[in-house]
C-alpha positions, 0 to 999 in steps of 0.5 A, a space after each residue: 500500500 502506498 500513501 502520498 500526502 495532500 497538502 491544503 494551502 491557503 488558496 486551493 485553486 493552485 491544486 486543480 485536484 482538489 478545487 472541487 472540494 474547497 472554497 477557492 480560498 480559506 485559512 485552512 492549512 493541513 496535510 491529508 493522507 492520500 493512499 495508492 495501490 490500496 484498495 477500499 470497499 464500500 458495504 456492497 464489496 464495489 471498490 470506491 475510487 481513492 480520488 474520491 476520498 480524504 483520509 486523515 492519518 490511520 492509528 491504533 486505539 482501543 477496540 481498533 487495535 489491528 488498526 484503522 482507516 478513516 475517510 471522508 467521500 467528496 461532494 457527499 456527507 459520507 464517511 467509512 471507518 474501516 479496520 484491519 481483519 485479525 486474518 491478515 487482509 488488507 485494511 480496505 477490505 473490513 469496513 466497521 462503519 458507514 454513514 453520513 454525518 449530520 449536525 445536531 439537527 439532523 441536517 447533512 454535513 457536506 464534506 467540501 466545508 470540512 476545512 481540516 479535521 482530525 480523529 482523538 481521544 477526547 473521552 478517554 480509554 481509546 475513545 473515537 472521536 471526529 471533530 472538523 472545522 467548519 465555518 470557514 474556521 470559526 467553529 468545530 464540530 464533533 462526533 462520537 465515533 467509539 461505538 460506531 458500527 455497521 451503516 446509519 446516520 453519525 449525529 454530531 453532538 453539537 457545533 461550538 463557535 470558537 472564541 477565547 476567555 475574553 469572548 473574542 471570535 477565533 478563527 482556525 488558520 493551522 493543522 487541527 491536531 489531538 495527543 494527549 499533550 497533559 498526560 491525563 489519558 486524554 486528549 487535547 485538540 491543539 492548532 498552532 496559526 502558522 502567520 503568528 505562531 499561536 497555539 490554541 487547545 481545547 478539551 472535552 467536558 460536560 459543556 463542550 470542547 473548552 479552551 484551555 491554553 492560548 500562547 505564543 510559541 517561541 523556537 526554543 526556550 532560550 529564544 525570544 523568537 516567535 515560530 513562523 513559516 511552518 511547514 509541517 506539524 505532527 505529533 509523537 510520544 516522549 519516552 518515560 520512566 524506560 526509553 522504550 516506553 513513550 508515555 504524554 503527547 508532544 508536537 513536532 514542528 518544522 519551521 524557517 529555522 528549524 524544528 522544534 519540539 513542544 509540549 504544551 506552550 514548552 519548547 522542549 529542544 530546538 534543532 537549528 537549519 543549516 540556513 539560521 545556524 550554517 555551523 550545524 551542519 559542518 564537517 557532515 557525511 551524508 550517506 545515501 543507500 543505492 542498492 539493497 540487493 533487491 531484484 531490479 535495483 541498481 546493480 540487477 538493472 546494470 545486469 539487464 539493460 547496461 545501457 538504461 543502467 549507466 543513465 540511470 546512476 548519471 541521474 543519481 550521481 547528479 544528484 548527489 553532486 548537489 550536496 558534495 558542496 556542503 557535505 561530505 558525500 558517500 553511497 552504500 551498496 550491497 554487493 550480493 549480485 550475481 554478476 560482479 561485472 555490474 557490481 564494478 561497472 556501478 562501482 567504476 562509475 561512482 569512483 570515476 564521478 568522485 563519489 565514495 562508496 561502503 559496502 554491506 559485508 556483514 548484513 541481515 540484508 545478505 542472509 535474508 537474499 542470500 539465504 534465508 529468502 533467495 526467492 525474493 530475488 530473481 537473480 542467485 545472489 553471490 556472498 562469500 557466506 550467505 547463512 552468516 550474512 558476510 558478502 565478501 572474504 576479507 581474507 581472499 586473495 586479492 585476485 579474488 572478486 570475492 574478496 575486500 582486498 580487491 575492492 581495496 586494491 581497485 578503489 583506493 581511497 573511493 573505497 571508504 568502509 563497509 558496514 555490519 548491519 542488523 545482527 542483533 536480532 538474528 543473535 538473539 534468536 540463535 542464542 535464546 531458546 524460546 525464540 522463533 528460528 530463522 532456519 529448521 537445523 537450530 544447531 546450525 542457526 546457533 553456529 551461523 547466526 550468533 555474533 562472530 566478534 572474531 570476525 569484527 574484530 578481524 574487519 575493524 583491524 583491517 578497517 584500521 589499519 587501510 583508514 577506512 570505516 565500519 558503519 555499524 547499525 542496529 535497531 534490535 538495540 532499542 527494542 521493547 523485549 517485553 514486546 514481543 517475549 515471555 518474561 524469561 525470554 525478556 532477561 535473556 533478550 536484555 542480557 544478550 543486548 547488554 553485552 552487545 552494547 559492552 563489547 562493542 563500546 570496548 571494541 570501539 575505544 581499540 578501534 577509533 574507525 568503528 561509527 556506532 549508528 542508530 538504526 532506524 527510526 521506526 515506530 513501534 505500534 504493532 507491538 502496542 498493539 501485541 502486548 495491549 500496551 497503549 503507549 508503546 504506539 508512535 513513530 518518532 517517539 524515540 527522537 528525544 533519546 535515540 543517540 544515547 547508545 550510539 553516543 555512549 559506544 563513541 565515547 571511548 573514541 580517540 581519533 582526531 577526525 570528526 568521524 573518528 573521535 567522541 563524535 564519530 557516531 551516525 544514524 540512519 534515517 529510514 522512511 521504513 519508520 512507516 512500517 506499521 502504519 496502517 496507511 502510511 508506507 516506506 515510499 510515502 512518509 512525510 519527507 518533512 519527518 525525514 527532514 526533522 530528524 536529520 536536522 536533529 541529528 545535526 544538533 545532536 553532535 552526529 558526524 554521519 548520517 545516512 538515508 534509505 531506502 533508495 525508491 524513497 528519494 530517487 525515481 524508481 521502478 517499483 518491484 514486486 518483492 518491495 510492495 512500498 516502492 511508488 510509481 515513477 512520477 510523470 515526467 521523471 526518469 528512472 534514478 531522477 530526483 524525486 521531490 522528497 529528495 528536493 525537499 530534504 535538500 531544501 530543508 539543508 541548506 542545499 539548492 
């Protein structure tokens, strides 16, 4: 399923597609999610077409807990609220409810006054409620959607003018927004006016939604500025107590200088661009993920058509060039294809157009394609050893193709480092009985896929010794054992992991090369849902304390690069955080979240940062095995820049 969002400006007559919903100008301002190769039925089982529908963002809550979706149909009063089935079909597939919305009196609500609109937990207890601004933006209406089930008329349970504790008319001019922003278990609605910066909230009581605050946001709480030139505003959950647990609402906002992060009125951190503090964003290494290994990615394509191939990187090299100004600039390829005569013609051409490049050597990637799950790719995959992960011997001669020295020896200083990627979970599952194995001989899983700190040891050496880097990422660091494991399993998962982070921060004070990266940023809320955990639910929720481990790995780092010292640590910006997003996919996240957190990743002292997937910033086919890639725009060439990529780069200062 892939989603793209609708972005509501002042004067909609400039988005023809949406002329028809709105008035030609209004002070509405918000993004409205627009799902593609998914599809949505009506009671009679008739697909609707998604054109004719505005979704707002899908979520979890109580008695919805496999997920839900809810739109509203254009030039009707009618709304669905579908939910996903427990045998696995699509969420399109089981409506819950139907009906048209009317007002207090009975009367329909037509969908093209609905200015901006959201769903919350106004009662508490993973209630459901819709409420819309209407009147261009002078009043709101709710409904009580929690026990809404089969077809009917929604009653809305009354319209409420807006006015502040002086009586003063207010007029909504921003994304109307809900999170539990006071901790109390319920929600808040919550506007900022993107021309002033305020933010206004309201609550749900016996008299109806009540304002509770109204103020000013500044950037930060050492600035006397006040935020303008929003972009983007959303939601997400602070960790509390434990950093795998988010617990109150905050909102994020990206502005012209920045982003910052709120609670309330509170500006909790602040994160600068690269245009209001250029010095944020020095001694930067951008790294962009070219090819997973999947069938038809770069180097399958070079395989196929060499020709289609070598246009195809000129594009993605151009584009990288963009940045090569400001930043240091590398691509990360998994060399895994079958043919290694594609995998050095992409290689050669990197070099040649001055573009550093890392290897995936010891990768959840190269075990899954090469091994465990050769049939999602149409080619055989070629590593050195498949059930470990490993891609290439490092101790092969260096005639070998299969070799790291040959790579060395070809490349030179183009050749920066290789990565290790994703081995913790597959540790874990080899070494902790109740686990599900990833292979049938368990002997041989607990042989193969245990760490083989050896074999680290050996790269980072090597690594050491040829000037060169490992990026070593891994997301199992962060996980919420409790999540997903009986409670024997969970002392077990966390010991495993303990002594993971141990080893690899000693590792790291011997071998400055070593760049710990946290990896990634996805969200959390199939496993909410899985332990009945409400508030193991959003992404981006880690954003307030993702660099402490890889942090506290670079602490013991001694180099003088900023690469190689207490710096030297990264993270890897994924727009798979969409995963478990019930609408939302890894080809149609918001670029404006990817954008926040690399500009807190900047802030945050983090010397490398790297993106992917690639199907996400650059023009590409979409592939059978990767259900989240999108088409390629009208107009656009395979390897083109896609404007998510245009955005980022805005967003960082780069034209």
């Amino acid at each position: 399923m892939a989603a793209i969002f609708r972005r509501f400006s002042k004067c909609s007559a400039t988005l023809a597609v949406i002329a028809s919903l709105l008035p030609a100008c209004y002070p509405a301002f918000a993004y409205e999610v627009i799902p593609s190769g998914a599809v949505f039925y009506d009671r009679t089982g008739t697909a609707i077409p998604i054109s004719s529908l505005r979704f707002t963002d899908g979520g979890w809550r109580r008695g919805r807990d496999q997920g839900y979706a809810f739109a509203l149909q254009i030039n009707t009063s009618y709304f669905y609220l579908w939910i996903n089935a427990s045998n696995g079909k699509p969420i399109g597939d089981k409506l819950a409810c139907d009906g048209n919305l009317v007002d207090a009196d009975g009367v329909p609500v037509p969908v093209g006054k609905i200015l901006s609109y959201t769903l919350a937990d106004l009662a508490g207890r993973g209630s459901i409620w819709l409420i819309a601004v209407v009147d261009k933006g002078s009043a709101l209406l709710a409904w009580d959607l929690t026990d809404c089930r089969g077809q009917g008329n929604q009653k809305a349970q009354g319209m409420q003018s807006l006015t502040d504790q002086g009586g003063k008319k207010l007029i909504i001019k921003g994304d109307l927004i809900a999170g539990d922003f006071d901790g109390t278990g319920v929600d808040l609605l919550q506007v900022i006016d993107p021309d002033t910066g305020e933010m206004l909230q309201w609550a749900l009581d016996r008299r109806g939604l009540r304002l509770v605050r109204k103020e000013p946001l500044r950037i930060s709480a050492a600035s006397s500025l006040i935020v303008h030139g929003i972009t983007y505003v959303g939601t997400t959950r602070l960790p509390h107590v434990e950093d795998n647990v988010a617990y109150e609402s905050a909102t994020i906002v990206l502005h012209d200088k920045g982003y910052t992060i709120f609670r309330n009125e509170k500006a909790l951190f602040f994160a600068p661009n690269c245009t209001f503090k250029p010095a944020i964003c020095a001694n930067k290494t951008l790294v962009f993920h070219l090819d997973q290994g999947f069938t038809d990615g770069l180097q399958d394509l070079a395989r196929k058509n060499r020709r289609q191939a070598g246009a195809a990187l000129d594009r993605l090299i151009r584009s990288l060039r963009r940045a090569q100004n400001k930043f240091d600039v590398w691509a990360l390829i998994n060399p895994i294809q079958e043919d290694r005569a594609s995998t050095l013609f992409i290689l050669d051409r990197l070099a040649a157009a001055n573009i550093p490049f890392v290897l995936d050597f010891y990768s959840s990637d190269v075990t899954n394609l090469a091994y465990i799950k050769k049939e999602m790719v149409d080619y055989s995959p070629r590593a050195a050893d498949p059930l470990k992960g490993v891609s290439l011997d490092i101790d092969a001669p260096a005639a070998s193709q299969d070799g790291l020295q040959f790579y060395s020896n070809r490349y030179g200083s183009k050749f920066v480092g290789v990565r290790f990627m994703e081995r913790l979970a597959m540790d874990i599952t080899a070494k902790n009985p109740d686990g599900q194995p990833l292979i049938a001989d368990l002997e041989l899983e607990r042989k193969e896929l245990s760490f083989d700190w050896e074999l680290a040891e050996h790269v980072l050496k090597w690594a050491e010794a040829s000037g060169r880097f490992v990026l070593w990422s891994d997301p199992s660091l962060y996980l919420p054992y409790t999540c997903y494991s009986y409670p024997e399993a969970i002392k077990t998962n966390n010991a495993i992991r303990d002594e993971y982070i141990h080893r690899q921060a000693d590792l790291a004070t011997r071998y400055s090369h070593l760049i710990p990266i946290y990896d990634n940023n996805e969200g959390l809320k199939r496993c909410g849902v899985a332990a009945k955990n409400w508030l193991v639910t959003p992404r981006n929720f880690r954003i307030r304390s993702w660099e402490a481990i890889p942090r506290r790995i670079a602490a013991g780092k001694s180099g003088k690069s900023s690469l190689a010292g207490k710096d030297g640590f990264g993270i890897s910006i994924q727009s798979w955080n969409s995963d478990f997003d019930p609408l939302l996919t890894a080809g149609t996240l918001p670029v404006e979240e990817i954008a926040i957190w690399t500009l807190d990743s900047f802030a945050k002292g983090a010397a490398l940062v790297e993106f992917e997937p690639y199907f996400y910033f650059f023009a590409w086919p979409p592939s059978s095995t990767i259900p989240q890639s999108v088409e390629i725009p009208n107009g656009n060439q395979i390897g083109g820049p896609r404007r998510t990529l245009d955005l980022l780069f805005e967003q960082i200062g780069l034209k």
